[in-house]
C-alpha positions as CSV (number, residue, x, y, z in Angstrom):
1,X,5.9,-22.2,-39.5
2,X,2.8,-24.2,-39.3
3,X,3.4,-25.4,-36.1
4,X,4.0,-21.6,-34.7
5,X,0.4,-20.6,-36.5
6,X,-1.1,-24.2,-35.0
7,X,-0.1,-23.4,-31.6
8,X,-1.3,-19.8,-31.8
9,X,-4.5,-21.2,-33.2
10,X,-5.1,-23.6,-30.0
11,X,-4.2,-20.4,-27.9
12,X,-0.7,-22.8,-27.0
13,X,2.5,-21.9,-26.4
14,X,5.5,-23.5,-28.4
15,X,6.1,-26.1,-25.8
16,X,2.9,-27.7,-26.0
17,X,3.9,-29.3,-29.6
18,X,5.5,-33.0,-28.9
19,X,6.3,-33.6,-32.8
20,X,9.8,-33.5,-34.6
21,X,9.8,-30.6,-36.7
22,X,7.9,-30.6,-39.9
23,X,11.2,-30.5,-42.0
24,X,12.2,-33.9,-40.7
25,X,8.4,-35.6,-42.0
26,X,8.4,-37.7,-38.4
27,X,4.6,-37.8,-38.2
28,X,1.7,-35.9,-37.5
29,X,1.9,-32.7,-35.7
30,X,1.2,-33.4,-32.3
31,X,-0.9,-30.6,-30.2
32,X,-2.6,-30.6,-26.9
33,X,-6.1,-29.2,-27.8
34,X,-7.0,-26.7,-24.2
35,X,-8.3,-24.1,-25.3
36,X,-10.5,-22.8,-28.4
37,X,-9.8,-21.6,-31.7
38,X,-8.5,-18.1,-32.7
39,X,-8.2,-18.1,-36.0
40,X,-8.7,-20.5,-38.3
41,X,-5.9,-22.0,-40.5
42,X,-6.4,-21.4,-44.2
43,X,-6.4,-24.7,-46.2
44,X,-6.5,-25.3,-49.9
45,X,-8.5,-28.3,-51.2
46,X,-8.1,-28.4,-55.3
47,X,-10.8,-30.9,-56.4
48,X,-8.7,-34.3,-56.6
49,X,-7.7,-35.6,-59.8
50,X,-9.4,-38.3,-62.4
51,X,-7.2,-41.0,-62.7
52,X,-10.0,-43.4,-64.4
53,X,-13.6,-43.4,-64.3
54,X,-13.9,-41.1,-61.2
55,X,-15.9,-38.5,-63.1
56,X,-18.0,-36.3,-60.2
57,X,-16.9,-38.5,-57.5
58,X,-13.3,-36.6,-57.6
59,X,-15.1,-33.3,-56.6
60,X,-17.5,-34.7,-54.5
61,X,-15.1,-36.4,-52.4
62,X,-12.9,-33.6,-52.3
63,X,-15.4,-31.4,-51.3
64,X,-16.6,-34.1,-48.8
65,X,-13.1,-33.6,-47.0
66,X,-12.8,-30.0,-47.1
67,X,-16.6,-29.6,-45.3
68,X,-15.3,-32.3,-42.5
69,X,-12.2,-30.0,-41.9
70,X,-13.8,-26.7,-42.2
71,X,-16.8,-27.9,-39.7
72,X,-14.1,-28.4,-36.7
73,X,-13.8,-24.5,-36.9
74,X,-10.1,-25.4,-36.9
75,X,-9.6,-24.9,-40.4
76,X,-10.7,-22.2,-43.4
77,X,-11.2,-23.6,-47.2
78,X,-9.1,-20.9,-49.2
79,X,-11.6,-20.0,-52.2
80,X,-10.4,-21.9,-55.5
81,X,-11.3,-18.7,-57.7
82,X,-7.9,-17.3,-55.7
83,X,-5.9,-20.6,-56.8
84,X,-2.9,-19.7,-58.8
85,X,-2.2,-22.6,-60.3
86,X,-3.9,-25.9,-60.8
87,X,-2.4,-29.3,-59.7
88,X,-2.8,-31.4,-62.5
89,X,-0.3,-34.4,-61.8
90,X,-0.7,-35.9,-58.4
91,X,2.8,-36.8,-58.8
92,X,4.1,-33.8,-59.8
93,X,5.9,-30.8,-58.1
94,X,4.1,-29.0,-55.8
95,X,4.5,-25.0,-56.5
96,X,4.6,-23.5,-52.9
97,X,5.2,-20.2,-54.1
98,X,2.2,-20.4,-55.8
99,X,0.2,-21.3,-52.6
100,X,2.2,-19.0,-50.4
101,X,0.9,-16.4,-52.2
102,X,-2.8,-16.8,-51.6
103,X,-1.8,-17.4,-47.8
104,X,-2.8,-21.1,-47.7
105,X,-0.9,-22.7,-44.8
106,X,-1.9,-26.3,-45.7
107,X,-2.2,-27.9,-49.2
108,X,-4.5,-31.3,-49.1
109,X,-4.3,-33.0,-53.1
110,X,-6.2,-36.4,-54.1
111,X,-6.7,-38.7,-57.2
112,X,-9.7,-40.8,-57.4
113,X,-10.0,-43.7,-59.9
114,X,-12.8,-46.6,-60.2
115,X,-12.7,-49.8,-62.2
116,X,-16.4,-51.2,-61.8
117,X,-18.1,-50.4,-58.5
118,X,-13.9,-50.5,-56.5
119,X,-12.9,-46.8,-55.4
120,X,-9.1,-46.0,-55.1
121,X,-8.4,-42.6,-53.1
122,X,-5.0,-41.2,-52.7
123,X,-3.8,-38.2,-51.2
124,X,-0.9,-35.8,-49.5
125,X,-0.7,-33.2,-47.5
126,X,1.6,-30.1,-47.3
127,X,3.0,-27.5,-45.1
128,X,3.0,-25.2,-47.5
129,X,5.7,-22.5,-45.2
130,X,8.0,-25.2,-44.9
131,X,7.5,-26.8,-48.6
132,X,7.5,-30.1,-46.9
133,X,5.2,-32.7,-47.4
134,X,4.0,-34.3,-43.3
135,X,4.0,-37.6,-43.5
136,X,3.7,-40.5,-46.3
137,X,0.7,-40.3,-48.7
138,X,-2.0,-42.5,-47.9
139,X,-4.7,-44.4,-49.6
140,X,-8.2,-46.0,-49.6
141,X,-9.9,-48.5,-50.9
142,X,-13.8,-48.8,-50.7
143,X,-17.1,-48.9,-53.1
144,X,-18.5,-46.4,-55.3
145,X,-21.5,-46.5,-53.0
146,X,-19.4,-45.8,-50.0
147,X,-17.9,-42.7,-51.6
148,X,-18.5,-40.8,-48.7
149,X,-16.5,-43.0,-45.9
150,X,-13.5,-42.2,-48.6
151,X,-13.9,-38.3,-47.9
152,X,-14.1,-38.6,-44.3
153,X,-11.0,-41.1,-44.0
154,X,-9.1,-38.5,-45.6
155,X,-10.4,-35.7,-43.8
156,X,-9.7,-37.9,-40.4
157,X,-6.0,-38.7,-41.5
158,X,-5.5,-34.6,-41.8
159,X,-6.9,-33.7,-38.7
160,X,-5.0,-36.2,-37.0
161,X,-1.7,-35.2,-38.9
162,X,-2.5,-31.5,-37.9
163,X,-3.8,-32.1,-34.3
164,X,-2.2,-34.7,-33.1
165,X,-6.0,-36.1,-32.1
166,X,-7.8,-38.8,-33.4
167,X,-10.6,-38.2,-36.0
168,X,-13.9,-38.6,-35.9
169,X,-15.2,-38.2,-39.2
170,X,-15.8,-41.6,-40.4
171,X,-17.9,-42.6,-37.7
172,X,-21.7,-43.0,-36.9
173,X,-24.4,-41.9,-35.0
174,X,-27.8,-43.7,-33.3
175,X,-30.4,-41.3,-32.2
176,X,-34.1,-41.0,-32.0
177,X,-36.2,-39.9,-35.0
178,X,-38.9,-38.2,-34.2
179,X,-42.0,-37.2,-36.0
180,X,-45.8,-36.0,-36.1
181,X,-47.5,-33.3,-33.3
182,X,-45.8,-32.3,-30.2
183,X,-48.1,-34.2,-28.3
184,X,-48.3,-37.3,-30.1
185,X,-44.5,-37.7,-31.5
186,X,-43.5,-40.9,-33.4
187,X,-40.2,-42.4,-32.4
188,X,-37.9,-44.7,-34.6
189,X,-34.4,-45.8,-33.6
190,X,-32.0,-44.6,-36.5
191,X,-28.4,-44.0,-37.3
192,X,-26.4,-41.9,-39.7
193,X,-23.2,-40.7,-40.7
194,X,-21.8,-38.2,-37.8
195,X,-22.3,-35.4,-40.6
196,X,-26.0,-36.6,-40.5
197,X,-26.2,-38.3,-43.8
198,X,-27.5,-41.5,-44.9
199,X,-30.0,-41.8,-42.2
200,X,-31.3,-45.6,-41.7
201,X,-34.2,-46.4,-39.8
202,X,-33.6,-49.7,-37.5
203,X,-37.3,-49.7,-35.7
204,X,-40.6,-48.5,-36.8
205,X,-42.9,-46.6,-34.6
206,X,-45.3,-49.0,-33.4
207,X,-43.8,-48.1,-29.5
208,X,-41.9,-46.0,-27.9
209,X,-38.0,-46.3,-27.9
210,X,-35.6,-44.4,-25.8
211,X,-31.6,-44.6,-25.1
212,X,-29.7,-46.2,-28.2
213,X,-26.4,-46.8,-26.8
214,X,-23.3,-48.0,-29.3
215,X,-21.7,-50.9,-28.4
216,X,-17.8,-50.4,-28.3
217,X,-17.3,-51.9,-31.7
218,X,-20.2,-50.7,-33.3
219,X,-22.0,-53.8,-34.0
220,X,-24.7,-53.6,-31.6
221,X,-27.4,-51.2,-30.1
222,X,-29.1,-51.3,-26.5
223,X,-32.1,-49.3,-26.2
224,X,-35.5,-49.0,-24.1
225,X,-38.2,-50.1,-25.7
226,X,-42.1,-49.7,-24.2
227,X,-43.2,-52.2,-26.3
228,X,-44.6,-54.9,-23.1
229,X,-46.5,-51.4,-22.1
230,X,-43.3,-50.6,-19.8
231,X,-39.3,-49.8,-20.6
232,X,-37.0,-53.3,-21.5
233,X,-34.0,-53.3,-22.5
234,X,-33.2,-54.8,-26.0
235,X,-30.2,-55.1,-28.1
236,X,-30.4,-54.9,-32.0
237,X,-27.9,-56.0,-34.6
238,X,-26.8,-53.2,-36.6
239,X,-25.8,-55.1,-39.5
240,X,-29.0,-57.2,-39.7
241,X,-31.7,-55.0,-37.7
242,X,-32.8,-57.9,-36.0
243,X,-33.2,-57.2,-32.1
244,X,-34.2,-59.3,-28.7
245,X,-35.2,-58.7,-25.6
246,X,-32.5,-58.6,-23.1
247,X,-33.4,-60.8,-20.1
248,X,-32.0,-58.3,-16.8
249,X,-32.7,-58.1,-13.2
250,X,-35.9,-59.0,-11.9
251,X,-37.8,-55.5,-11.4
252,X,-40.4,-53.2,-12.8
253,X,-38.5,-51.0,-15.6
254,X,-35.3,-51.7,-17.0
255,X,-33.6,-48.7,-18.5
256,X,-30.2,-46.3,-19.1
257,X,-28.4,-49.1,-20.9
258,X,-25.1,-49.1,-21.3
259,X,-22.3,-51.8,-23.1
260,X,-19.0,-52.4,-20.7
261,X,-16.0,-51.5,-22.6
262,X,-15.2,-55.1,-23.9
263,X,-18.8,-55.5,-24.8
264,X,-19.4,-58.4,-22.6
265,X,-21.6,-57.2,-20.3
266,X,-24.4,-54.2,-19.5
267,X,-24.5,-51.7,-17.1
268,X,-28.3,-50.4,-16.6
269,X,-31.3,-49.3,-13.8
270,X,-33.9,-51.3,-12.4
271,X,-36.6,-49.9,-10.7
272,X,-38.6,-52.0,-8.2
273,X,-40.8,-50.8,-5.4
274,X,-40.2,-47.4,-5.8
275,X,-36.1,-47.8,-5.5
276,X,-34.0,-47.4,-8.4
277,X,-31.0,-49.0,-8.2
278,X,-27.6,-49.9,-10.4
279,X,-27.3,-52.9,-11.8
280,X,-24.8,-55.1,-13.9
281,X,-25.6,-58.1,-16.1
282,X,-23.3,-60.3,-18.0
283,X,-24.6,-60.9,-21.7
284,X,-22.8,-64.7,-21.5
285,X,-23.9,-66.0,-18.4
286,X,-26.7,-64.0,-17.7
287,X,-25.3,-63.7,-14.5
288,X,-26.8,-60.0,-12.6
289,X,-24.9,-58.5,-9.8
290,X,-26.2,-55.7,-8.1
291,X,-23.6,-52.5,-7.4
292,X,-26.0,-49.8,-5.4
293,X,-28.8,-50.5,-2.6
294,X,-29.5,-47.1,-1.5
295,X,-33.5,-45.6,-0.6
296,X,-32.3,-43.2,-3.9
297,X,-32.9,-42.7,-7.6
298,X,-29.7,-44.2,-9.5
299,X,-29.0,-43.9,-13.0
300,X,-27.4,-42.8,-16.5
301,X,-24.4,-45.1,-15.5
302,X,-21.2,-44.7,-17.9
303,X,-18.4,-46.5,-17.8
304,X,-14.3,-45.4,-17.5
305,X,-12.4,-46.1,-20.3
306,X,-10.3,-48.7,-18.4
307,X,-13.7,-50.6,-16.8
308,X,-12.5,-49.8,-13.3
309,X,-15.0,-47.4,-12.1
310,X,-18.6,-46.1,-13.0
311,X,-20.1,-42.3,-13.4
312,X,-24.3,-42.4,-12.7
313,X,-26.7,-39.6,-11.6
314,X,-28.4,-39.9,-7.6
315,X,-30.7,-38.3,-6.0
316,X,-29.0,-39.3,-2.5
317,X,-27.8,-35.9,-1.0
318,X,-31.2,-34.5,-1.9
319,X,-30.8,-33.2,-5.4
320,X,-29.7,-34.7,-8.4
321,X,-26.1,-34.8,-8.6
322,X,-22.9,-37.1,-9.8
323,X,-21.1,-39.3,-8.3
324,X,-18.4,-42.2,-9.0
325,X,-17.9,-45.4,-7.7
326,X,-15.8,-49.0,-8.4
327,X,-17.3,-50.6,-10.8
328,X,-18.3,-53.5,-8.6
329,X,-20.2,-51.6,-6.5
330,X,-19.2,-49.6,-3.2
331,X,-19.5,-46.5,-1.6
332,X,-19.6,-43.7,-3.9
333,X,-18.1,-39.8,-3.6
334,X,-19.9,-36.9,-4.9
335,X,-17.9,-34.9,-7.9
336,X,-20.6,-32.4,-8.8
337,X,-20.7,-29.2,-5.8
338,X,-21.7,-26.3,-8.5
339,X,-25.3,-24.8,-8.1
340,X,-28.2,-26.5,-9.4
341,X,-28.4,-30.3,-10.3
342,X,-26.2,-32.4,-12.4
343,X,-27.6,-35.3,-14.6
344,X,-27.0,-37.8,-17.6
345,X,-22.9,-38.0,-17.0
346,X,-20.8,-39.9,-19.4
347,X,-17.2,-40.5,-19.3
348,X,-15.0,-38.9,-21.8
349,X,-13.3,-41.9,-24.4
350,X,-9.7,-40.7,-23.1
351,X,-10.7,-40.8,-19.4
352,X,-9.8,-37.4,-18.9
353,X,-13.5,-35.7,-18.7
354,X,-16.8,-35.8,-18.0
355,X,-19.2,-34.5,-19.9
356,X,-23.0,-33.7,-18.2
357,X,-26.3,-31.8,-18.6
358,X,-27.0,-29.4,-15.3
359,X,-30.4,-27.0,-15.3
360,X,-29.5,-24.4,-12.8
361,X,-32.0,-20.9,-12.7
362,X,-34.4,-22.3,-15.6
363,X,-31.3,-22.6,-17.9
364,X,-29.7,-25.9,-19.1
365,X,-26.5,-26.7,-20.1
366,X,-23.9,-29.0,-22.1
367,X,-20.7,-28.9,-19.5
368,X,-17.5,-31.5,-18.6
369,X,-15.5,-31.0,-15.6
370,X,-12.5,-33.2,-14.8
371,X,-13.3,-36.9,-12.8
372,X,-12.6,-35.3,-9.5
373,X,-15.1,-32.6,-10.3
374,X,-13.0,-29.8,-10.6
375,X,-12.4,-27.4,-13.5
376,X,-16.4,-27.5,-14.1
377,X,-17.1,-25.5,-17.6
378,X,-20.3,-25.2,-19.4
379,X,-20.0,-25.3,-22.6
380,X,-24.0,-24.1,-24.1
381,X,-27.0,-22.6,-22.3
382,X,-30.7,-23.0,-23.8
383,X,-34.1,-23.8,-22.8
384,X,-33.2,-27.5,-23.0
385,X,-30.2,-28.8,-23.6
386,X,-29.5,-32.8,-22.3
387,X,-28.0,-35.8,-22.9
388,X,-24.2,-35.4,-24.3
389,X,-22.3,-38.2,-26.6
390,X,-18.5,-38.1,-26.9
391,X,-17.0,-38.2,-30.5
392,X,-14.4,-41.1,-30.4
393,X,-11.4,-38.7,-30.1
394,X,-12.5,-37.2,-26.8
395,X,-13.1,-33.8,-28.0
396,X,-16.5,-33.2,-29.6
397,X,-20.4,-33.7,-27.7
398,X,-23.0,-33.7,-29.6
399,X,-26.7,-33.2,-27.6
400,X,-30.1,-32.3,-27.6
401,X,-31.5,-29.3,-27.5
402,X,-35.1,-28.7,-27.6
403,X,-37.1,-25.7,-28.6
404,X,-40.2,-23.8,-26.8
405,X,-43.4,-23.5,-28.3
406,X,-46.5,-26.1,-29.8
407,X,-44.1,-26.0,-33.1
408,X,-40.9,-26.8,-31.1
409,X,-39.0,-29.8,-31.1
410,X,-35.7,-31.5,-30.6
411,X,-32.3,-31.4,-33.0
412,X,-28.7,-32.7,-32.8
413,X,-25.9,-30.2,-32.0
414,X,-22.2,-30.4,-31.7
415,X,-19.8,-28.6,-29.8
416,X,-16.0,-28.9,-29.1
417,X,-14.7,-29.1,-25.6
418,X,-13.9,-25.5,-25.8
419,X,-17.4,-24.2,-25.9
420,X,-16.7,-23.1,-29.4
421,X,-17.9,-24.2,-32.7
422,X,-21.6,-25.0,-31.9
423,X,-23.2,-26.2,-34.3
424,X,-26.7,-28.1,-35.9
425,X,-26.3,-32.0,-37.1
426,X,-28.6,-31.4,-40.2
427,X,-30.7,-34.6,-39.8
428,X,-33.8,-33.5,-41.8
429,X,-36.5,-34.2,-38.8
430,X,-36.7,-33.9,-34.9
431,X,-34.1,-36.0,-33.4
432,X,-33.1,-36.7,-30.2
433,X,-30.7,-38.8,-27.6
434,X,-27.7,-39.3,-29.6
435,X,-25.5,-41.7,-29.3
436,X,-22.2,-41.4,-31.1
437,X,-20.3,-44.9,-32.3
438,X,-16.4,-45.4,-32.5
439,X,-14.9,-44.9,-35.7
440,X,-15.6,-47.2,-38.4
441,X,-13.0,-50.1,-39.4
């Protein structure tokens, strides 16, 4: 039964689900997300048990999980002044007629215990149409402190039962924190929890800094700093916010950073004598190889997931448009043929999409169209919207969008691949140029 309201929730037909039937507990249910919600699925979250010294954080993670869930538009929390019953014993029997009754489709329950400043979460997860539990009941362990990282790991493990996706919850974000007067903004290099909590602030504002760009692991930052007076590339330590100055091809500015997939090297632009060109440099040897020597602006290079070949903006046909090439350099093919111009590409983490800002009749957009440039669909419209950021599954952007007016400024959104589900990253300032990091280990 769930899978039938699942696949009429995606707008799918039945033989878009790859999983054994839920009966048989084989694994998560496995859906190919195409298309955008229809109606949400209702979920109940009872506030997870005590088992020992949990006290508030039982609720509070709990609560943590359900807003995860509920924020993919995928899912609708089932009021707990309509609960029946009460679980009480995470061990006990589950009464699905009780939850059948109050139309929840899906039953999430937890315990939570703590000895000192160690955190123990369990939980399972039912189909409450079937009265089957899908899949084993996991655990966590983590930190009293790190409470949160406990919710979303649960609330990743559901979505990925229920979807068939990978999460994204549990995962971080580097943007730019901005401050002060329109004209005179203040800039620090930051990152935060994907939900835009627990903001940490890795530079002060003493110069400008543009561009943070996650390295595949999550350990390490590239971004543009003006602090010589023009834009260098550095590269911070997350860990221990210590950062140097990357040594890259000999030119004027150095800037667009971004990590290879294995980390090793840096893909970036250097502009020299009026030319911007591509550029690669290898962080071991400092070796530098250059991939494009056109009279042409080239930049916002982004990587395919398997290395091979490279997305970057160019000015070459006349217009700013997008265009793919080997990574080691070579002629590149246009992908981008809609009206208006195309800029800041980035390469979707399943290699499936690209995702892009266009301006096109004093509008901007959010879009992704597939890597041969086909099936083009924009996904917001505003007065400035720019520079997308894959979640880690391949299935949410968040951008920038920036707002008219001597009080205006820029804030974080998030949208699904649909179009749907936009919404605001509540970040508690001005914030810009995301820059969204692969899930936590």
């Amino acid at each position: 039964m769930l899978k039938r309201l699942l696949a009429a929730l995606m707008g799918l037909s039945m033989a878009t689900l790859l999983a054994a039937p839920a009966m048989a507990q084989q694994g998560p249910l496995r859906i190919e997300i195409t298309e955008g919600v229809i109606e949400p699925i209702p979920i109940a979250v009872p506030i997870f048990e005590d088992e020992g010294g949990a006290g508030q954080l039982a609720a509070d993670i709990a609560r943590l999980a359900a807003e995860d869930l509920t924020g993919t538009g995928l899912f609708r929390l089932v009021s707990r002044d309509a609960y029946i019953t009460q679980t009480s014993d995470f061990d006990g029997a589950v009464a699905y007629a009780d939850w059948r009754a109050i139309n929840a489709q899906a039953l999430i329950t937890g315990a939570v215990s703590v000895n000192g400043s160690a955190l123990n979460v369990k939980f399972r997860l039912y189909d409450v149409f079937t009265g089957a539990e899908l899949g084993a009941g996991l655990q966590f362990n983590g930190t009293t402190d790190g409470w949160r990282r406990m919710g979303h790991k649960v609330a990743d493990a559901v979505y990925s039962r229920i979807t068939g996706e990978g999460g994204y919850f549990d995962s971080r974000v580097a943007f730019i924190s901005e401050s002060g007067p329109k004209d005179n903004r203040a800039r620090r290099l930051a990152v935060m929890d994907y939900d835009g909590a627990n903001v940490q602030y890795l530079t002060d504002s003493s110069s400008l800094v543009l561009s943070p760009r996650f390295s595949p692991t999550g350990d390490r930052l590239l971004y543009t700093s003006y602090a010589s007076g023009f834009p260098r590339i550095n590269m911070l330590q997350v860990a221990s916010v210590g950062s140097q100055a990357l040594t890259t091809a000999d030119g004027e500015m150095a800037f667009t950073p971004r990590f290879s997939r294995d980390g090793s090297q840096i893909i970036y632009s250097i502009s020299s004598g009026g030319n911007t060109d591509l550029w690669r440099t290898d962080l071991g040897s400092g070796q530098h190889t250059r991939l494009t020597n056109a009279p042409s602006i080239e930049t916002s290079p982004s990587l395919s997931p398997d290395g091979s070949q490279i997305v970057f903006e160019s000015d070459r046909s006349g217009t700013q448009q997008i265009y793919i090439m080997s990574a080691t350099g070579g002629e590149p093919r246009r992908i981008s043929f809609g009206e208006g111009r195309y800029g800041s590409p980035v390469w979707s983490p399943r290699g499936d999409l690209i995702a892009f800002t266009k301006q096109n009749a004093g509008r901007f957009h959010i879009g992704v169209m597939r890597t041969d440039g086909s099936e083009e669909r924009l996904l917001t419209a505003s007065f400035l919207d720019e520079s997308p950021t894959w979640a880690p599954n391949g299935r949410v952007l968040m951008f920038t969008r920036e707002t008219q007016g001597a009080a205006g400024g820029p804030t974080l959104y998030s949208v699904d691949i649909s179009g749907r589900n936009l919404r605001q990253v509540q970040t508690g300032a001005f914030a810009s140029d995301a820059s969204w990091g692969p899930l936590q280990p």
